[in-house]
Every structure is written in structure tokens, then in C-alpha cells.
Biopython code that builds the backbone (N, CA, C, O; Angstrom):
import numpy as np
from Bio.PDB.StructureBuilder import StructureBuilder

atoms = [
    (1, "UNK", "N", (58.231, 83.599, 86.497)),
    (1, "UNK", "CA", (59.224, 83.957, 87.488)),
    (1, "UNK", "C", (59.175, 82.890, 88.580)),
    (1, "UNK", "O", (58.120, 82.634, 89.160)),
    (2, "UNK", "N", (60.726, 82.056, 88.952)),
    (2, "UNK", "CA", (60.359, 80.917, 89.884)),
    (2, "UNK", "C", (61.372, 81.233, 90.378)),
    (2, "UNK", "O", (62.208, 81.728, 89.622)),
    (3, "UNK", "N", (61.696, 81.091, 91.752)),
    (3, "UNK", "CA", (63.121, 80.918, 92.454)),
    (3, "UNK", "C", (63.578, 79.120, 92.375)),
    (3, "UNK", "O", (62.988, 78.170, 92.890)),
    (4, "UNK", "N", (64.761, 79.129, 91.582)),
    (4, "UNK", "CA", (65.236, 77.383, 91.630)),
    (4, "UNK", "C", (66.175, 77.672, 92.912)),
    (4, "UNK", "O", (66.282, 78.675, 93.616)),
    (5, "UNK", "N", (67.073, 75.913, 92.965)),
    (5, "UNK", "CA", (67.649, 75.533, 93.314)),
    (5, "UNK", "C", (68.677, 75.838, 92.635)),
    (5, "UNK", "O", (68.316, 76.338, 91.570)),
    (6, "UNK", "N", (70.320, 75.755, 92.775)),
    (6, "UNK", "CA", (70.865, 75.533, 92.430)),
    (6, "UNK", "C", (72.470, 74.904, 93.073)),
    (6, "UNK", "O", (72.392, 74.166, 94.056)),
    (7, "UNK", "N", (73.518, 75.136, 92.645)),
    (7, "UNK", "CA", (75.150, 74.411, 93.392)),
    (7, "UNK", "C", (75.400, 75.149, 94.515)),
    (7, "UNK", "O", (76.006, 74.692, 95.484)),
    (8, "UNK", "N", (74.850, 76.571, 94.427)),
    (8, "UNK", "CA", (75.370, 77.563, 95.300)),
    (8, "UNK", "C", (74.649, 78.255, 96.065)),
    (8, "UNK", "O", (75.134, 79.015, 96.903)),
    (9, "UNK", "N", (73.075, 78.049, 95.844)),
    (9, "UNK", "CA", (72.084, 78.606, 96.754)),
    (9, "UNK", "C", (70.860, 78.127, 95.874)),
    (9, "UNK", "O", (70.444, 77.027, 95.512)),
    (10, "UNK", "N", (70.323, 79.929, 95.621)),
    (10, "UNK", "CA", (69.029, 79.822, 94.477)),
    (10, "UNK", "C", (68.958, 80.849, 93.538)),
    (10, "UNK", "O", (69.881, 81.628, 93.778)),
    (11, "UNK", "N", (68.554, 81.077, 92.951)),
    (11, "UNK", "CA", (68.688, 81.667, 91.997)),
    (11, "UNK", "C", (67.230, 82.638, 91.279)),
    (11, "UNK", "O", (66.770, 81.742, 90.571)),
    (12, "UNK", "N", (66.491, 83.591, 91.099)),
    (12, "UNK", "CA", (65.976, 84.045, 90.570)),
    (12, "UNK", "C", (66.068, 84.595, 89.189)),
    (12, "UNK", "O", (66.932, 85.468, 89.279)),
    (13, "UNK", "N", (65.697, 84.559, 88.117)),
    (13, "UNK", "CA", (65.637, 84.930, 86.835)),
    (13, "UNK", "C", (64.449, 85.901, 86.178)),
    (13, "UNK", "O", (63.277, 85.536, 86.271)),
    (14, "UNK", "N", (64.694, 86.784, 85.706)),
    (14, "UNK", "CA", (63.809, 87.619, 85.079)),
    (14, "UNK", "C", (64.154, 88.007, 83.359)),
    (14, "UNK", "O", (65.015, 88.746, 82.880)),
    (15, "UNK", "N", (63.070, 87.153, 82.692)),
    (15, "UNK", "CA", (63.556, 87.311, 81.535)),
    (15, "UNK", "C", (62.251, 88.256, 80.059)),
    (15, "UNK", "O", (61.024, 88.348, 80.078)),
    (16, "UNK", "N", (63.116, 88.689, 79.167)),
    (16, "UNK", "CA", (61.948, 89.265, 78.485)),
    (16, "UNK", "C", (60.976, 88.113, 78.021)),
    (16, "UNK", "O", (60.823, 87.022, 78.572)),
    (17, "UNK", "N", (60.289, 88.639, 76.774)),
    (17, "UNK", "CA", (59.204, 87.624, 76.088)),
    (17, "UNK", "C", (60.113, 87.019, 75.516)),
    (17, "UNK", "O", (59.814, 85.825, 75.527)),
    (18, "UNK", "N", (61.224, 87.210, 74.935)),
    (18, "UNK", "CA", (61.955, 86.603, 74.099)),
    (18, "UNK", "C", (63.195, 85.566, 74.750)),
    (18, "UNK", "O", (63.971, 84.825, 74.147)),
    (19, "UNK", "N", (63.099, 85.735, 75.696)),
    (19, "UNK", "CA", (63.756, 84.542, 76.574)),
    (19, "UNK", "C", (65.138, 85.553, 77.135)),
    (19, "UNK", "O", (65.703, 85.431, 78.222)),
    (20, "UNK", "N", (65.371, 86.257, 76.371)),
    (20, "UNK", "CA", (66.443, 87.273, 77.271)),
    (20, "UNK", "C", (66.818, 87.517, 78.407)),
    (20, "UNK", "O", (66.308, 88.613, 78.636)),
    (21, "UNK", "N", (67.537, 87.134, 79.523)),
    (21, "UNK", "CA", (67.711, 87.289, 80.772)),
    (21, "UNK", "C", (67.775, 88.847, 81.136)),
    (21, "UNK", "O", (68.868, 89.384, 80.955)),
    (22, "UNK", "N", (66.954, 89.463, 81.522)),
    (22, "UNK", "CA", (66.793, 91.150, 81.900)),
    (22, "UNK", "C", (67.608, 91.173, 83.496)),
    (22, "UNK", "O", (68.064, 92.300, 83.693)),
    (23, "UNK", "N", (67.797, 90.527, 84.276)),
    (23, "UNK", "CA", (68.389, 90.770, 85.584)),
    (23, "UNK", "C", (67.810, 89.332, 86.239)),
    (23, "UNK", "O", (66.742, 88.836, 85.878)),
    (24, "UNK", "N", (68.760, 88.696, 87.344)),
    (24, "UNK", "CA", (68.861, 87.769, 87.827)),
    (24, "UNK", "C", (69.415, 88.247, 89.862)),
    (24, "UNK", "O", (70.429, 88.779, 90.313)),
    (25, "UNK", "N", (68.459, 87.844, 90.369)),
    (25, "UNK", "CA", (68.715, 87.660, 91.933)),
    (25, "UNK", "C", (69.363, 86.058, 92.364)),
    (25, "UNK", "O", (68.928, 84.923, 92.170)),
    (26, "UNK", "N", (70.615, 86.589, 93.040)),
    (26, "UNK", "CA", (71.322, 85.162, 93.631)),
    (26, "UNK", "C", (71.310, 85.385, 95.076)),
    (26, "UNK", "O", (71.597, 86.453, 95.618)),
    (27, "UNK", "N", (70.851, 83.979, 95.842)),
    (27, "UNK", "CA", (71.792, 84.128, 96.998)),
    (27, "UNK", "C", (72.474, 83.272, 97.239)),
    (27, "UNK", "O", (72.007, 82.144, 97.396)),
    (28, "UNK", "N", (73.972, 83.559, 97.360)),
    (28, "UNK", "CA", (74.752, 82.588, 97.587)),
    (28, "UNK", "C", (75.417, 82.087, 99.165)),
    (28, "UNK", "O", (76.014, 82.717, 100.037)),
    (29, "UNK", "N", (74.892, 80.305, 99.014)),
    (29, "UNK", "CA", (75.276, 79.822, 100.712)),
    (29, "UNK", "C", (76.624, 79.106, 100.591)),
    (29, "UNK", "O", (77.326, 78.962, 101.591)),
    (30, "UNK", "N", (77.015, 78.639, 99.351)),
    (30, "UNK", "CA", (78.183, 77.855, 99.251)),
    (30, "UNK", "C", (79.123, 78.787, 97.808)),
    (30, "UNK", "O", (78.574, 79.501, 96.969)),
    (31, "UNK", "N", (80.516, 78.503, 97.895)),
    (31, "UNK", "CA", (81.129, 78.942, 96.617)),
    (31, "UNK", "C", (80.157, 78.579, 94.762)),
    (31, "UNK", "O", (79.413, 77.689, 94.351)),
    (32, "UNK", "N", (80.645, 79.623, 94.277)),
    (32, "UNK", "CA", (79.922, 79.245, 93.231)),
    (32, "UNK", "C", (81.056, 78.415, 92.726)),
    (32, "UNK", "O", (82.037, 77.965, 93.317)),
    (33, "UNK", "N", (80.630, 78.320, 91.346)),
    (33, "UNK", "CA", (81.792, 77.738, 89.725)),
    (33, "UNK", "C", (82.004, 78.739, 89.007)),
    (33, "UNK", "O", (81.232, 79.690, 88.886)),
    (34, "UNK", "N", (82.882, 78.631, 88.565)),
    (34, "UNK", "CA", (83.716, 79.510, 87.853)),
    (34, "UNK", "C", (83.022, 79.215, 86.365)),
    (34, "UNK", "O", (82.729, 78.044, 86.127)),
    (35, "UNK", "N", (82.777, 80.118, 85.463)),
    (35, "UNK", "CA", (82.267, 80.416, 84.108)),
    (35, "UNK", "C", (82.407, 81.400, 83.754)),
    (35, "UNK", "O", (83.157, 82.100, 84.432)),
    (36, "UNK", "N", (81.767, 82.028, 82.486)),
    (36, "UNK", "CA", (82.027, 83.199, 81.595)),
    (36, "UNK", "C", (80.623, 83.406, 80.884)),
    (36, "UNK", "O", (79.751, 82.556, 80.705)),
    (37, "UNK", "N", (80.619, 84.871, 80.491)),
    (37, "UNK", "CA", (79.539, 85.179, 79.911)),
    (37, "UNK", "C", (80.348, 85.982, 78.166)),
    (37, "UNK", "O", (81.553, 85.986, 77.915)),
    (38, "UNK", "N", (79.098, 86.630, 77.144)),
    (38, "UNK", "CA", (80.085, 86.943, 76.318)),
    (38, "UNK", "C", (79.949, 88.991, 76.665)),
    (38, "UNK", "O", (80.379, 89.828, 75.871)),
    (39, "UNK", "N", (79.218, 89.343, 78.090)),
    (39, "UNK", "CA", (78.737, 90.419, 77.915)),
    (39, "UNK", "C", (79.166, 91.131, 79.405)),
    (39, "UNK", "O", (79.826, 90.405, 80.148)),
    (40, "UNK", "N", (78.890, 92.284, 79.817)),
    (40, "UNK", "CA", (79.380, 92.422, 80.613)),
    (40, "UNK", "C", (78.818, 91.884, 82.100)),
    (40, "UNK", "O", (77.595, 92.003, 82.042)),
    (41, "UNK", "N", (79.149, 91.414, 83.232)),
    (41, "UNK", "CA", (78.465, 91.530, 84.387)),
    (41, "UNK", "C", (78.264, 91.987, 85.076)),
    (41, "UNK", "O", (79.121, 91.945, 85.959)),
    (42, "UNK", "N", (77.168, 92.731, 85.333)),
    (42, "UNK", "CA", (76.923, 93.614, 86.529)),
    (42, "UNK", "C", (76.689, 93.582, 87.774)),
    (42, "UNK", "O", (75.552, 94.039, 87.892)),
    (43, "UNK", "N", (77.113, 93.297, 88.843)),
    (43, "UNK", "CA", (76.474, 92.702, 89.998)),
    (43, "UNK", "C", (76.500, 94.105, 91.282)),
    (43, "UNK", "O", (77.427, 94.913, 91.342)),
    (44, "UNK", "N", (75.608, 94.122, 91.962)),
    (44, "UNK", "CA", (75.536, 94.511, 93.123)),
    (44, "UNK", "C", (74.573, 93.934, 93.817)),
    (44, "UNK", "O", (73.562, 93.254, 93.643)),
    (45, "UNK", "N", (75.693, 94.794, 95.322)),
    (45, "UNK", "CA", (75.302, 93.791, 96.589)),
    (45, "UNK", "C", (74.319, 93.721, 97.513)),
    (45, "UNK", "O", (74.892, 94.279, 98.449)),
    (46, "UNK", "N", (72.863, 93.330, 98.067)),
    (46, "UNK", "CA", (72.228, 93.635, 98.284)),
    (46, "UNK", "C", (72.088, 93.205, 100.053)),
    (46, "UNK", "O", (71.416, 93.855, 100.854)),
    (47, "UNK", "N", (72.836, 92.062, 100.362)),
    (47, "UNK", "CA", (73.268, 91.488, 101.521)),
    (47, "UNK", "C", (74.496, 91.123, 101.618)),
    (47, "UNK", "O", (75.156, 90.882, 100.607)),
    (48, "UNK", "N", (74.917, 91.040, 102.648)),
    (48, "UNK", "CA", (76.586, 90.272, 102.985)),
    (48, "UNK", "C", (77.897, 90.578, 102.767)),
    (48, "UNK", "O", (77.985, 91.781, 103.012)),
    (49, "UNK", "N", (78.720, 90.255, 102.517)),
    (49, "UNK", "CA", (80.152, 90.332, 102.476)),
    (49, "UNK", "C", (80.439, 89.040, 101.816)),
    (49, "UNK", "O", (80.043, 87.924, 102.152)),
    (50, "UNK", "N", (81.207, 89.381, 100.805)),
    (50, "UNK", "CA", (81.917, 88.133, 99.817)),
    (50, "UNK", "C", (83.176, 88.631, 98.343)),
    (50, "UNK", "O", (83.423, 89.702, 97.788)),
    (51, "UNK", "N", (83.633, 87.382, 98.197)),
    (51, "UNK", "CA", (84.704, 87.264, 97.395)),
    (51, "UNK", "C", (83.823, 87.210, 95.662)),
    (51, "UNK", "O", (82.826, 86.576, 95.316)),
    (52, "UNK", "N", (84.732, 88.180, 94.869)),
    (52, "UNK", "CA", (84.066, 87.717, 93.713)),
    (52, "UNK", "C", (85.331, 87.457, 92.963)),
    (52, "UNK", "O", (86.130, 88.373, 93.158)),
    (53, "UNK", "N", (85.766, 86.568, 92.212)),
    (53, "UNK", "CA", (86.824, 86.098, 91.567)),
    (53, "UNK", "C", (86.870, 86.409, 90.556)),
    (53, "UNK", "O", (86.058, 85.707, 89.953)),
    (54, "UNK", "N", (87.462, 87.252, 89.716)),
    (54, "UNK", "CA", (87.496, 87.355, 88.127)),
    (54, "UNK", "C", (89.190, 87.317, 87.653)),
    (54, "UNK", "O", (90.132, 88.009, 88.040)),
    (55, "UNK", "N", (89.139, 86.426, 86.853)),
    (55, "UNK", "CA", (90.403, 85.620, 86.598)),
    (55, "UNK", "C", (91.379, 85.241, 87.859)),
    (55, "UNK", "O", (91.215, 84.403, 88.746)),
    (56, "UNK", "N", (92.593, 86.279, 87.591)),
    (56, "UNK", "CA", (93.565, 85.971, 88.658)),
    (56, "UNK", "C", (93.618, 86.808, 89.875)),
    (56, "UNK", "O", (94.461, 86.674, 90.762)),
    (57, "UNK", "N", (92.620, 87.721, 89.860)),
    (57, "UNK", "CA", (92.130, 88.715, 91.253)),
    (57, "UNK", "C", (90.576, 88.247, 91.847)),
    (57, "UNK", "O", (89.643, 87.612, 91.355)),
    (58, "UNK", "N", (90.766, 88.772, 92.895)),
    (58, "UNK", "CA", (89.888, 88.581, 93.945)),
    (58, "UNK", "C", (89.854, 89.951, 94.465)),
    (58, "UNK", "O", (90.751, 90.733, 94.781)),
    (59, "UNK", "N", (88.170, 90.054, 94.468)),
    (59, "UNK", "CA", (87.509, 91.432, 94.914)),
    (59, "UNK", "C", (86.770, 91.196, 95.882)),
    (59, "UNK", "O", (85.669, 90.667, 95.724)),
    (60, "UNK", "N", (87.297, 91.590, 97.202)),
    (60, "UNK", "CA", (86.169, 91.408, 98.428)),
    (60, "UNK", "C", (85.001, 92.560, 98.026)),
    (60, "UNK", "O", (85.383, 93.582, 97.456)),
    (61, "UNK", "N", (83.739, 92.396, 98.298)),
    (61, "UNK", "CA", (82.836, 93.342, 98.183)),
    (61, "UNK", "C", (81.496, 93.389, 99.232)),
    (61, "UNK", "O", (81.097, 92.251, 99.479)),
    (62, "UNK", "N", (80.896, 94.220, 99.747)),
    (62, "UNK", "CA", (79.929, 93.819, 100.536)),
    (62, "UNK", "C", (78.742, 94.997, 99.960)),
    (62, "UNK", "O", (78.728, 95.725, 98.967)),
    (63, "UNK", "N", (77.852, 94.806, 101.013)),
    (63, "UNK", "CA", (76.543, 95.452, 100.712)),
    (63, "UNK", "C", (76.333, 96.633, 100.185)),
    (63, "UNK", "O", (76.931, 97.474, 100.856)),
    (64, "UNK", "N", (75.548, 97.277, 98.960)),
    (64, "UNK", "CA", (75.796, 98.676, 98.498)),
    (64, "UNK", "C", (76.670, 98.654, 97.680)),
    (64, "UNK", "O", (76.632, 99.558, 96.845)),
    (65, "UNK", "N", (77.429, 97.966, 97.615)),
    (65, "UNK", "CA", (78.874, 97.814, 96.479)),
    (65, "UNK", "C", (78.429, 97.222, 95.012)),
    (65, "UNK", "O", (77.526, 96.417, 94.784)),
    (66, "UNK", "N", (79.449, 97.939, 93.958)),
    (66, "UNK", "CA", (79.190, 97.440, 92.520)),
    (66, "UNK", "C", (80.099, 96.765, 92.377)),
    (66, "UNK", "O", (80.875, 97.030, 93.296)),
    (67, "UNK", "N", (80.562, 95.902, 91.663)),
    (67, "UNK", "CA", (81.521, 95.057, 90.945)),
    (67, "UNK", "C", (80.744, 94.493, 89.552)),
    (67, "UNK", "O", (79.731, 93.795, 89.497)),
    (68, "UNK", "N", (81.747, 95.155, 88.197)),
    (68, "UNK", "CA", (81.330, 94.700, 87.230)),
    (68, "UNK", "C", (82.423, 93.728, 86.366)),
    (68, "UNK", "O", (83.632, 93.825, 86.577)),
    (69, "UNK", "N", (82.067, 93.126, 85.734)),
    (69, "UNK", "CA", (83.095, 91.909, 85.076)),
    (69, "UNK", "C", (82.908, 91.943, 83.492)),
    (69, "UNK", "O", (81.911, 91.811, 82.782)),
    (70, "UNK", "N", (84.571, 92.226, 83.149)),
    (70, "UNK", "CA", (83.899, 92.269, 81.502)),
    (70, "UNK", "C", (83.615, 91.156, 80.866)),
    (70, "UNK", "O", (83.625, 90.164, 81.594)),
    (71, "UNK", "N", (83.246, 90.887, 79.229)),
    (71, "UNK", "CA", (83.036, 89.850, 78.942)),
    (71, "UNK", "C", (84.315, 88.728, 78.756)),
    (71, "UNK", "O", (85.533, 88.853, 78.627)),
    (72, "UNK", "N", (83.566, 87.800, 78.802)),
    (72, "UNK", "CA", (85.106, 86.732, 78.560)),
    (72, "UNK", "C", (85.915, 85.872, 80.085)),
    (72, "UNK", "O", (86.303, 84.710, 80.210)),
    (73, "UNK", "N", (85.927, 87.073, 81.090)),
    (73, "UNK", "CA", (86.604, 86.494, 82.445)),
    (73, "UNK", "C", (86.022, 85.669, 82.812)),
    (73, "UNK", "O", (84.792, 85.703, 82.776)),
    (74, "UNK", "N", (86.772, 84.531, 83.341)),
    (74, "UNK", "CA", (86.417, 83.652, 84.056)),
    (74, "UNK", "C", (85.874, 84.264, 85.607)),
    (74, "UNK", "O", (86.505, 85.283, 85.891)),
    (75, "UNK", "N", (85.114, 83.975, 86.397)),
    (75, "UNK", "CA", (84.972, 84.568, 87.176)),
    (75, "UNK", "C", (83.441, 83.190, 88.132)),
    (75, "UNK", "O", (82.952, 82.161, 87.666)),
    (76, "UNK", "N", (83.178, 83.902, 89.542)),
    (76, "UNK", "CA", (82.519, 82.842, 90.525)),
    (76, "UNK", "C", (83.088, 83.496, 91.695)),
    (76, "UNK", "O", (84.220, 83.932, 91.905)),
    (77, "UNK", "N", (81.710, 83.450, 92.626)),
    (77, "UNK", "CA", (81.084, 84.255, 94.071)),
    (77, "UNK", "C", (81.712, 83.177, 95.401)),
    (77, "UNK", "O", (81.641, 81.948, 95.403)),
    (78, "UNK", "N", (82.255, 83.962, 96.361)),
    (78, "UNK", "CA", (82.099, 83.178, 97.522)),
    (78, "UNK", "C", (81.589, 84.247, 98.441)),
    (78, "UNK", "O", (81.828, 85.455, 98.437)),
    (79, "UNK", "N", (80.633, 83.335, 99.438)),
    (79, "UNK", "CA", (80.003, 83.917, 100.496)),
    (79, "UNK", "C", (81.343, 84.010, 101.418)),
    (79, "UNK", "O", (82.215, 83.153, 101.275)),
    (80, "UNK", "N", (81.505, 85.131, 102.429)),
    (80, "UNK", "CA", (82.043, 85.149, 103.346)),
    (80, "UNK", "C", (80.863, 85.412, 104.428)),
    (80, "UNK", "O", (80.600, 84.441, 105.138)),
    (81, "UNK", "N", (80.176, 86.509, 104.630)),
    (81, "UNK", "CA", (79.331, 86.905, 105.627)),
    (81, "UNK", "C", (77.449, 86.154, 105.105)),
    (81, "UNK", "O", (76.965, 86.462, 104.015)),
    (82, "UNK", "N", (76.830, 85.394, 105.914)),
    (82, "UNK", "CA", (75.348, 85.035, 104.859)),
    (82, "UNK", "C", (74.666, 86.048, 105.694)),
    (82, "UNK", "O", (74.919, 86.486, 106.816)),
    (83, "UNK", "N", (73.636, 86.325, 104.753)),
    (83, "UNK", "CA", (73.247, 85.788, 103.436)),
    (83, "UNK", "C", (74.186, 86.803, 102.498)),
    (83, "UNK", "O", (74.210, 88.021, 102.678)),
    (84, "UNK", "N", (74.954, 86.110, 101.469)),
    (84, "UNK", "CA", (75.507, 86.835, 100.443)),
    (84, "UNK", "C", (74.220, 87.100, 99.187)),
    (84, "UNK", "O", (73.666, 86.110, 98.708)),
    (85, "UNK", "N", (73.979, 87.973, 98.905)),
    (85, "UNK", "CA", (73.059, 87.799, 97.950)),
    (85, "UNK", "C", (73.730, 89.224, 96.746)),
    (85, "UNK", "O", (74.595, 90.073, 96.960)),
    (86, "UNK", "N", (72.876, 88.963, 95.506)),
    (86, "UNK", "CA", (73.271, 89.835, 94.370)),
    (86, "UNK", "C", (72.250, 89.769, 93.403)),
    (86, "UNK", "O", (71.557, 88.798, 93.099)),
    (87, "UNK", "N", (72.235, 91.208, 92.841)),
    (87, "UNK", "CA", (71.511, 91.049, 91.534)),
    (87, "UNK", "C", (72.695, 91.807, 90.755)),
    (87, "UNK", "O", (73.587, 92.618, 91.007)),
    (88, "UNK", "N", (72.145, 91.009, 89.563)),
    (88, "UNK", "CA", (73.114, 91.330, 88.344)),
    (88, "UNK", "C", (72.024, 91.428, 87.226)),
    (88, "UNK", "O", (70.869, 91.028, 87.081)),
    (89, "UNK", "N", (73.048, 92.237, 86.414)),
    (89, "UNK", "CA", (72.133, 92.529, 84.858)),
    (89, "UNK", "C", (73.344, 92.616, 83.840)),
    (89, "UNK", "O", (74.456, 92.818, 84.328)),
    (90, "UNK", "N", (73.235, 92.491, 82.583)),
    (90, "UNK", "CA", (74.045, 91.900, 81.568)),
    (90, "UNK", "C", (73.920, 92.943, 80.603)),
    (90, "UNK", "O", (72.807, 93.097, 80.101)),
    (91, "UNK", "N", (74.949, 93.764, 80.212)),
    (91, "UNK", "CA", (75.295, 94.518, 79.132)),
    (91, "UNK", "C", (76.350, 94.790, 78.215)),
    (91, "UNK", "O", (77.509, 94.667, 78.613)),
    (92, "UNK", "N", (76.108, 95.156, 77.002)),
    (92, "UNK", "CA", (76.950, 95.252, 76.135)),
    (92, "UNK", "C", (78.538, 96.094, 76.405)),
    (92, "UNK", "O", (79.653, 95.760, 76.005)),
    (93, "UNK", "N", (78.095, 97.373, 77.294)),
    (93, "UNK", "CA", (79.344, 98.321, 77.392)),
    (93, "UNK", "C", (79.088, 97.947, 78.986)),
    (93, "UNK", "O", (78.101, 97.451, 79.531)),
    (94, "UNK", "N", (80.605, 98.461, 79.619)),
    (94, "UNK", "CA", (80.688, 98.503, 81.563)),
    (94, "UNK", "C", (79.665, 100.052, 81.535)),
    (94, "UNK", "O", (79.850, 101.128, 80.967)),
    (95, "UNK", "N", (78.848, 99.680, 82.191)),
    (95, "UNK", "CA", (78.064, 100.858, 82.597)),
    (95, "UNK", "C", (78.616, 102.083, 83.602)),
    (95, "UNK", "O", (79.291, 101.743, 84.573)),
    (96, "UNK", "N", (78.367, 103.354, 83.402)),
    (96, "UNK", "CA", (78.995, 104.095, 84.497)),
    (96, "UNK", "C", (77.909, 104.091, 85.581)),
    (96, "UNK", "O", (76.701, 104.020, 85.354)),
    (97, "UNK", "N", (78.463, 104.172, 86.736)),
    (97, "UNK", "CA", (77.120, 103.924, 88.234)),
    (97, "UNK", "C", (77.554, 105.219, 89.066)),
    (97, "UNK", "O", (78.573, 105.308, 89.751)),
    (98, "UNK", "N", (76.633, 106.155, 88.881)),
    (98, "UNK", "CA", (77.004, 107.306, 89.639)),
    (98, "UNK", "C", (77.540, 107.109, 91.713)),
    (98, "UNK", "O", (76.873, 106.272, 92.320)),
    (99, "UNK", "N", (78.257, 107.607, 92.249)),
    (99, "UNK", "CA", (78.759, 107.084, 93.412)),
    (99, "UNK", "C", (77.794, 108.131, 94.349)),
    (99, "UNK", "O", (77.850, 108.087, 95.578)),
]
sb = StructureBuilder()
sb.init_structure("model")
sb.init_model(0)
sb.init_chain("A")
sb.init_seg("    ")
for serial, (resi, resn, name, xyz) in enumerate(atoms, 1):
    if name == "N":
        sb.init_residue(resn, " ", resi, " ")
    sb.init_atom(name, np.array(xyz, "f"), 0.0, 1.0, " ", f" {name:<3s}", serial, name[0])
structure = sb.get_structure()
């Protein structure tokens, strides 16, 4: 377990024995890049206020908040309020998150 560097802040990774990404901590100081996964994304918010982009919408979201992304969308984080930060975890079906 290491916190890197990365385009948009840093990044934490937590993965099984098998190299599997189990959940990932971001904090983001600059816009991310836009990419895709083939599974779903799960993110909630653990600090801040920010934009999450998935395709041709934009979801403001802030702290306490879920936003999930299905597979395939293009999608990438902007900080509005810092520290924007998130953990996300990666699954097959959109999970239901009791409110």
C-alpha cells in the first residue's frame, strides 16, 4: 500500500493478492482525464465539492454523496471546493446504497 503521485493529485490503491484493485482513495487538486473502466464505478465523497463528468452530463457532488458510473462512460473529476477527495470501488452490477 503506497500513496503515488499522479496528473491530478495522489492516489491510493488497495489491491487483493491477485493484483485486483479492491477500492482506491483519490485526492483530487487539479481536473482529472477523462477514461473508462469495463465495470461499474463507485465513488463517494469523503471531502469537498466537485464536478464528476460522465459522458455528456455533469454531476456536481459533495461530501457524503454517492455517484456511480456504469461501465463503458467516459467520465473524469474536477475539484471545485479542496480538498476534493474520493474513494471508489469497482463492481459488476450498480450497487443499491441505502439513503
Amino acid at each position: 500500500m503506497m500513496i503515488k503521485s499522479t496528473s491530478f493529485g495522489s492516489m491510493l490503491t488497495i489491491e487483493d493478492e491477485h493484483g485486483k484493485i479492491l477500492w482506491e482513495y483519490l485526492v483530487f487538486e487539479r481536473e482529472g482525464r477523462a477514461h473508462t473502466h469495463q465495470t461499474w464505478e463507485n465513488c463517494y465523497v469523503t471531502a469537498g465539492i466537485g464536478t464528476i463528468v460522465i459522458d455528456d452530463q455533469k454531476v456536481k457532488v459533495q461530501k457524503g454523496e454517492w455517484c456511480h458510473i456504469p461501465p463503458g462512460a467516459a467520465h473524469w473529476m474536477i475539484p471545485l471546493e479542496a480538498p476534493f477527495e474520493l474513494i471508489l470501488y469497482y463492481s459488476d452490477s450498480k450497487p443499491h446504497i441505502a439513503k
